[in-house]
C-alpha positions as CSV (number, residue, x, y, z in Angstrom):
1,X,-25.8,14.6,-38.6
2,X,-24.7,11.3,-38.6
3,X,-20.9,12.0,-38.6
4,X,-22.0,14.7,-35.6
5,X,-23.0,11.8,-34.0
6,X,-19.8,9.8,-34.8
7,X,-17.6,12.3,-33.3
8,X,-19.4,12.6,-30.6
9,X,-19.5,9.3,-29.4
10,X,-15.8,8.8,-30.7
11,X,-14.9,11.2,-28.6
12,X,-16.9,9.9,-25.8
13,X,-15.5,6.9,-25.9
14,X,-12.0,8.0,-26.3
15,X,-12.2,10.6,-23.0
16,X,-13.8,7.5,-21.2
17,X,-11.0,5.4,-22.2
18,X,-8.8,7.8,-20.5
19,X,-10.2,8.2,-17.2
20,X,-10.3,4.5,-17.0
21,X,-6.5,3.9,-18.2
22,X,-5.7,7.2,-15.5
23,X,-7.7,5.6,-12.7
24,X,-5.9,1.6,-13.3
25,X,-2.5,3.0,-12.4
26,X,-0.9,2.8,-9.5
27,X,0.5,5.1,-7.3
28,X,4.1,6.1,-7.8
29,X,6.1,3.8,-5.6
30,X,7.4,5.6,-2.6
31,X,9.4,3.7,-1.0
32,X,9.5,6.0,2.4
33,X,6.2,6.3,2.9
34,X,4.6,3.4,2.3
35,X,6.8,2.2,4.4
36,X,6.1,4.9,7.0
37,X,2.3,3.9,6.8
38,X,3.2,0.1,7.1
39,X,5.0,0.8,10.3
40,X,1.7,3.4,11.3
41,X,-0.9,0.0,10.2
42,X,1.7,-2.6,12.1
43,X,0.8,-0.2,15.5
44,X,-2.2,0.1,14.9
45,X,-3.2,-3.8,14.5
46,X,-1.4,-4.3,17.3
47,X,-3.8,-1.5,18.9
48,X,-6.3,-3.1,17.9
49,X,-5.4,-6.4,18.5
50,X,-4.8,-5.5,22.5
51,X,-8.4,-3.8,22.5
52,X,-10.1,-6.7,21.2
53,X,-8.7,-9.1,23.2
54,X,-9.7,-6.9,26.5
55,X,-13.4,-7.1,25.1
56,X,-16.2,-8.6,27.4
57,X,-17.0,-12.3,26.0
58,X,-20.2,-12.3,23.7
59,X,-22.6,-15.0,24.0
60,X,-23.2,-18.0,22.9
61,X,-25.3,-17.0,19.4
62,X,-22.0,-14.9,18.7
63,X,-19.0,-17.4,19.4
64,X,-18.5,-18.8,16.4
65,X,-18.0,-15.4,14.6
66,X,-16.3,-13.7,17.6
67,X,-13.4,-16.9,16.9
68,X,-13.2,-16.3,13.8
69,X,-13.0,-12.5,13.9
70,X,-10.1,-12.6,16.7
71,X,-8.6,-15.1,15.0
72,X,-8.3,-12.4,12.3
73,X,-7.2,-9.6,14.0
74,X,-4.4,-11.8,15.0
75,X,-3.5,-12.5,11.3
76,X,-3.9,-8.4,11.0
77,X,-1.5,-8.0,13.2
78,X,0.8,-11.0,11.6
79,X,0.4,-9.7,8.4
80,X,1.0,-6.0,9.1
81,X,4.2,-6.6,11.2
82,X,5.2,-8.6,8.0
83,X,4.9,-5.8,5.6
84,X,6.3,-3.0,7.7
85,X,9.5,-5.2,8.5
86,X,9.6,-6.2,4.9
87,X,9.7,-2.5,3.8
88,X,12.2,-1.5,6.5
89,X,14.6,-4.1,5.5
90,X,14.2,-2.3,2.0
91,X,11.8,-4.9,0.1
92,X,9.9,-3.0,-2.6
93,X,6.2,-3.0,-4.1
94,X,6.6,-6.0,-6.2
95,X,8.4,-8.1,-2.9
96,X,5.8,-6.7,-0.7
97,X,2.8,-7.1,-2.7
98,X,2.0,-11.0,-1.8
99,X,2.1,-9.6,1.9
100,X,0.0,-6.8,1.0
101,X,-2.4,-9.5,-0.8
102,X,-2.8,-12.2,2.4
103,X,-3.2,-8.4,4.5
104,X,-6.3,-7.6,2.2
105,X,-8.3,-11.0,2.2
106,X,-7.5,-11.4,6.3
107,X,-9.4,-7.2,6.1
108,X,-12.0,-8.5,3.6
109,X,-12.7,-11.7,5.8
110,X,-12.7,-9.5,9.3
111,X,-15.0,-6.9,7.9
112,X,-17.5,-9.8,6.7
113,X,-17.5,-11.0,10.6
114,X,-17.4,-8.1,12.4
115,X,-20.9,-7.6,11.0
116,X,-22.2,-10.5,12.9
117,X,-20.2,-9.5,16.1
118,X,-20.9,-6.4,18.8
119,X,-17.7,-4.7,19.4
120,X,-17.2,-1.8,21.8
121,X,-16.5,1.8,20.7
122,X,-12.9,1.4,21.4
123,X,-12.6,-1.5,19.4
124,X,-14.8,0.2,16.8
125,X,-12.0,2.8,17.0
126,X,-9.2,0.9,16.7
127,X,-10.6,-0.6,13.5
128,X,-11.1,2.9,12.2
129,X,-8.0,3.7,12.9
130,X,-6.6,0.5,10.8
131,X,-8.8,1.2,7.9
132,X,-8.0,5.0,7.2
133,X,-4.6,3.4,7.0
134,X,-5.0,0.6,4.7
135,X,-6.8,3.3,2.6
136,X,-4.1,4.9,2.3
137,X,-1.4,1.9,1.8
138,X,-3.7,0.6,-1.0
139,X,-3.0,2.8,-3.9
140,X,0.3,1.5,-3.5
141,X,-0.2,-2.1,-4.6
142,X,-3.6,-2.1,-6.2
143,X,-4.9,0.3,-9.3
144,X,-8.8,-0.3,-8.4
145,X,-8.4,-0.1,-4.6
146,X,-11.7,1.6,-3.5
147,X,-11.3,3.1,0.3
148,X,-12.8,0.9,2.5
149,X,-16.2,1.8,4.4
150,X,-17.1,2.0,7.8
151,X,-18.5,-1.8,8.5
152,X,-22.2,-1.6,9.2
153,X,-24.3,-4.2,11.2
């Protein structure tokens, strides 16, 4: 009974082992389209960028997080335009991944203050557009990316 036991739980250990070793690997490098969905992300912050910027003005128990949060859509757009031009000029993951870093604390920081701010659909859009894609990008440069949710107020 007791080495039942022992097998059981060494082999429960050992097939948990592997699913965490398989799921802290990147994504093979592919050099074409991650640089295809950099390009893809650097239109579609600027998409979003334009859209916001077109938004009515929000009041005055809003401003300080509207600032802040189009003052990171700007650095969305900075950041994307980086990595896609990076990539095009042929930089690979381990060049690109300090751009792909400052891209990912600029989307952490947006999504904390878009919370606290109304947006319209389209700009709602827009940022649904630019998530699905850094979705995508993320396996690329980080083993534990978990997709990004919808941002909820």
């Amino acid at each position: 009974m007791f080495r039942r036991t022992t097998r059981t739980l060494a082999l429960g250990l050992l097939l948990a082992g592997v699913a965490i070793s398989a799921h802290a690997e990147l994504q093979k490098w592919d050099a074409a389209k991650a640089g295809a969905l950099a390009a893809q992300l650097q239109t579609a912050t600027r998409d979003l960028y334009d859209t916001f910027y077109k938004q009515p003005k929000v009041g005055a128990g809003q401003a300080q997080e509207y600032y802040r949060l189009k003052q990171d859509v700007r650095h969305l757009r900075n950041e994307a335009k980086a990595l896609a031009g990076a990539l095009e000029k042929g930089a690979g993951q381990a060049e690109t991944l300090p751009i792909y870093e400052d891209l990912m604390q600029v989307v952490r920081r947006a999504r904390d203050d878009a919370q606290h701010v109304f947006t319209t659909r389209d700009v709602q859009e827009k940022a649904t557009a630019v998530r699905a894609l850094v979705n995508q990008l993320s396996p690329y440069y980080d083993p534990d990316a978990v997709p990004l949710q919808p941002v909820t107020r």
